[in-house]
C-alpha positions as CSV (number, residue, x, y, z in Angstrom):
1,X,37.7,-90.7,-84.3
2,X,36.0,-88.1,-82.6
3,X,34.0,-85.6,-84.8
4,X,33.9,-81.7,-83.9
5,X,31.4,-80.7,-82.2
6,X,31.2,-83.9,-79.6
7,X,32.5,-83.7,-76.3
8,X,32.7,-86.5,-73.6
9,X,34.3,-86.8,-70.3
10,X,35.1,-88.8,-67.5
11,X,33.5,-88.1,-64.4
12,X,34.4,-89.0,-60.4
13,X,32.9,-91.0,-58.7
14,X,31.4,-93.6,-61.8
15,X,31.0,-97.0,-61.8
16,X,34.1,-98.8,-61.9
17,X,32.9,-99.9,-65.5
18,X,35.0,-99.5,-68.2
19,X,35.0,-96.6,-70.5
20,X,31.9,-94.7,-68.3
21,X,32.1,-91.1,-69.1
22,X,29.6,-88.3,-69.2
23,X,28.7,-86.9,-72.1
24,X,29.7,-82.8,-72.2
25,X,27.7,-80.6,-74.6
26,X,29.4,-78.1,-76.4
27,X,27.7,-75.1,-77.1
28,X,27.5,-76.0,-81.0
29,X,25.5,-78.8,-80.3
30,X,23.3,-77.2,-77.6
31,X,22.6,-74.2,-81.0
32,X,22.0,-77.7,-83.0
33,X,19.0,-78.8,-80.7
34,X,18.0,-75.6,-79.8
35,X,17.7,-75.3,-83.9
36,X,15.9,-78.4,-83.4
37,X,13.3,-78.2,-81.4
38,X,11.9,-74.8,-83.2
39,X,11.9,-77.5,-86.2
40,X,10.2,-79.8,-84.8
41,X,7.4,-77.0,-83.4
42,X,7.8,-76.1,-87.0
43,X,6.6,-79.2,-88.6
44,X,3.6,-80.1,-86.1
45,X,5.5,-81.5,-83.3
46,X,4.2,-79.6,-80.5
47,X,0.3,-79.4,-79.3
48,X,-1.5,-77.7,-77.2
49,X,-0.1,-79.4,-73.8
50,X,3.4,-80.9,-74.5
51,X,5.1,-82.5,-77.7
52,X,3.7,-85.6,-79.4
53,X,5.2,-88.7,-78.6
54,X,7.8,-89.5,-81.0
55,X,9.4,-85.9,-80.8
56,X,12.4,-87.2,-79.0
57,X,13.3,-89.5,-81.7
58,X,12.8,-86.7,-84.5
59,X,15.0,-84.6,-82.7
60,X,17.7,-87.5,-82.8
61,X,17.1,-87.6,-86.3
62,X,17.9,-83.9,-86.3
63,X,21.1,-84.2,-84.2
64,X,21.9,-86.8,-86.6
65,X,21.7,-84.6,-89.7
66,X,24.0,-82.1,-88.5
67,X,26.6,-84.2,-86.8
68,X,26.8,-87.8,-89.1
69,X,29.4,-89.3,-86.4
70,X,27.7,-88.2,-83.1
71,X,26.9,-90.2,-80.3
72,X,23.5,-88.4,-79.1
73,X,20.8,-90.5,-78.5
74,X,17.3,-89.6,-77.6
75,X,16.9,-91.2,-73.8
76,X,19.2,-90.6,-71.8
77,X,21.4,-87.4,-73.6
78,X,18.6,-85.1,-75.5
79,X,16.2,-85.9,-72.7
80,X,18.3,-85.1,-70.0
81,X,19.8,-81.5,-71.9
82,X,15.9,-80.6,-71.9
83,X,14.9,-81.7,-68.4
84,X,18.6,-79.8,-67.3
85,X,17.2,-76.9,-69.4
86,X,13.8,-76.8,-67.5
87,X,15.4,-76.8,-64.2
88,X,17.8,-74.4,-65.2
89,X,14.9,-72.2,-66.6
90,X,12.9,-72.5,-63.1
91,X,15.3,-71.1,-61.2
92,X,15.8,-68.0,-63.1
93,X,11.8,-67.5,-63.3
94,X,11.7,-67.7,-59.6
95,X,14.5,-65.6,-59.1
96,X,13.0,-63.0,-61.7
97,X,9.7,-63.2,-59.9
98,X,11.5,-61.9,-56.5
99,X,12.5,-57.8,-55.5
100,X,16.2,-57.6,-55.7
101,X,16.8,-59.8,-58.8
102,X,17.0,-58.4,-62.3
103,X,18.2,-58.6,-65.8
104,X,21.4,-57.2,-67.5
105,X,20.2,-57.2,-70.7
106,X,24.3,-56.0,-72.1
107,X,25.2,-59.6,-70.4
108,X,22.3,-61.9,-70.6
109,X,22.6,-62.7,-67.3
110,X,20.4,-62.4,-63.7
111,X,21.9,-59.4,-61.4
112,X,21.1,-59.2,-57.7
113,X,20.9,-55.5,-56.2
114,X,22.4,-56.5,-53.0
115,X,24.6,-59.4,-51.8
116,X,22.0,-59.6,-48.5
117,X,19.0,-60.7,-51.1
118,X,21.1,-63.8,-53.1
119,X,22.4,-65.1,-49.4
120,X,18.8,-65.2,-48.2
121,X,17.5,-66.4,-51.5
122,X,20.3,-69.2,-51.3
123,X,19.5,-69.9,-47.9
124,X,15.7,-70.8,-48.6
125,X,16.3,-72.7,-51.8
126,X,19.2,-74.3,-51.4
127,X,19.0,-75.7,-47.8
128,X,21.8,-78.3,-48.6
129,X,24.1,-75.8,-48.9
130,X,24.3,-74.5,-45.1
């Protein structure tokens, strides 16, 4: 039985094991740890240079709360959403940090003033895709 809020599916290219799929968040579940981790930096989790370690299990727990039936475990699916999220997050700092790149604050989303600025951005960052 699969309980709302949980997603998986199967991906190319996978072992030939049985039953491997990848596990797809849905954005209920990304608002649950989201909701989680302010908790957690709530209650002490958090110092000065990182979180303490045991955060990742506490989040779990968290995860756990809000979805009985879910699947989520702390290594390998909330620690990769959160090293995904950093990535994710570095790009649009560097991109925010260079002329031509903005913010739309209506649509939440990075705008580029010229198509001439995301080709050459793209072509220094992104070397694999020439």
């Amino acid at each position: 039985m699969e309980y709302e809020g949980m997603s998986s599916q199967q991906i190319r290219g996978a072992p030939k094991e049985k039953g491997y799929t990848r596990r797809t968040w849905t954005q209920r579940e990304e608002e649950v740890l989201i909701n989680g981790l302010k908790h957690i930096i709530n209650t002490g989790w958090k110092c000065e240079n990182g979180f303490r370690p045991g955060f990742l299990a506490q989040l779990e727990n968290y995860m756990l709360k809000h979805f009985p039936f879910c699947d989520l475990k702390a290594d390998p699916h909330i620690q990769s959403k959160i090293h995904v999220w950093k990535k994710n997050y570095s790009l649009l700092a560097s991109m925010m940090t260079r002329s031509g790149f903005g913010w739309d604050d209506a649509r939440n989303m990075v705008t580029v003033e010229d198509n001439c600025v995301w080709e050459e951005y793209v072509k220094v960052n992104f070397l694999y895709f020439e």
